[in-house]
N, C-alpha and C positions, 0 to 999 in steps of 0.2 A: 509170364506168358500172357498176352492180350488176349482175351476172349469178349465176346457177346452174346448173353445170356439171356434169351424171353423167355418164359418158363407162367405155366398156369394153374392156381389152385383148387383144388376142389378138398373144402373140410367140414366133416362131421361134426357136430358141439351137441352134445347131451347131458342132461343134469338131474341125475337120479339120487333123490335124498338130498343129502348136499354134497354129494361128489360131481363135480366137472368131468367130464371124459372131452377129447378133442381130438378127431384123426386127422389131421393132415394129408394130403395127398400133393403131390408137384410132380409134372411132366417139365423139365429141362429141355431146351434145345440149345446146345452148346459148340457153338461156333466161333473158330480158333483162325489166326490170321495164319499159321505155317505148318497146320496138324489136320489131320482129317477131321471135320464135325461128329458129335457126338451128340444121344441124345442117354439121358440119366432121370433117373424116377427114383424119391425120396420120401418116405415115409415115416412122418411124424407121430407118433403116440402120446399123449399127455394126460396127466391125471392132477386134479387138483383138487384139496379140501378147505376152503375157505370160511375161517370163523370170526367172532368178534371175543376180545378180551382187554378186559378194562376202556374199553372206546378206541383200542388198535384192533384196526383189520389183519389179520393174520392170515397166510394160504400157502401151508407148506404142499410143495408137488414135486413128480417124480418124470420123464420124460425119456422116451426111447425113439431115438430116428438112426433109420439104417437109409442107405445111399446104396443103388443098380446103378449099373456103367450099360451102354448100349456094347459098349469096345468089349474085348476077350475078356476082362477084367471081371465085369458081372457084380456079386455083392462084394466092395471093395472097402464099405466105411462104417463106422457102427457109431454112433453120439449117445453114453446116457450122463442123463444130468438128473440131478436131483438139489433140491435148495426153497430157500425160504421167502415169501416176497411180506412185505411187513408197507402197513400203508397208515404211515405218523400222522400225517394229513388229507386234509381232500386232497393238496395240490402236493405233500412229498410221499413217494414211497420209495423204498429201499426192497434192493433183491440181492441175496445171499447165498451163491449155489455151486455147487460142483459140478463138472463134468470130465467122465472120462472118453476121451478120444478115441478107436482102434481103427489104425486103417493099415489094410493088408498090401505088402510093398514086396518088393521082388525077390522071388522064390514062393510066394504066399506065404513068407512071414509076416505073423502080424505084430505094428507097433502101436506103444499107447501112450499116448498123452495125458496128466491131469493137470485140470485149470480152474481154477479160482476163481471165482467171479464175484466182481461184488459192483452192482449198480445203483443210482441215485437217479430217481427223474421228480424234477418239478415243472409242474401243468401251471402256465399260468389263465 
């Protein structure tokens, strides 16, 4: 289904000790070409501990974002991940992480997804 999504952040970053905290916040305005508009608000949690060992950056963290529906639906989606990001170089790092899925479908059963992730980015 086509939709068109502008949608605006507003995020918290705090660094106590050396834990990272970062909330997230997102206002969706979700406008659909043959469904009535909706608007949905998503809320990101993240935690991250970032060290050095042996000359690799290391930052394993943990991350919770649940997703509101404007629609009858209301809290419909829950995202946690958790995973490792590993930084070989200045210009490669690798991210290694889990996430389980739940999103509530009809009847308010809810289903779950797990996914695997595994990422490469080189900065040039």
């Amino acid at each position: 289904m086509e939709e068109d999504e502008p949608y605006t952040n507003l995020t918290w970053k705090q660094d106590i000790w050396k834990l990272k905290f970062e909330d997230r916040n997102r206002i969706e305005y979700r406008h659909f070409r043959w469904f009535p508009d909706q608007v949905r608000y998503r809320n990101k949690f993240a935690l991250k501990y970032p060290f050095e060992f042996k000359g690799i950056g290391i930052a394993p963290y943990a991350s919770n974002e649940i997703f509101v529906s404007s629609n009858s639906r209301g809290y419909n989606q829950n995202r946690f991940q958790s995973g490792l990001e590993i930084e070989l170089t200045k210009y490669v790092k690798l991210d290694i992480s889990y996430m389980r899925q739940s999103v509530r479908g009809k009847g308010d059963k809810w289903y779950d997804a797990n996914v695997l992730w595994l990422r490469n980015k080189i900065s040039f």
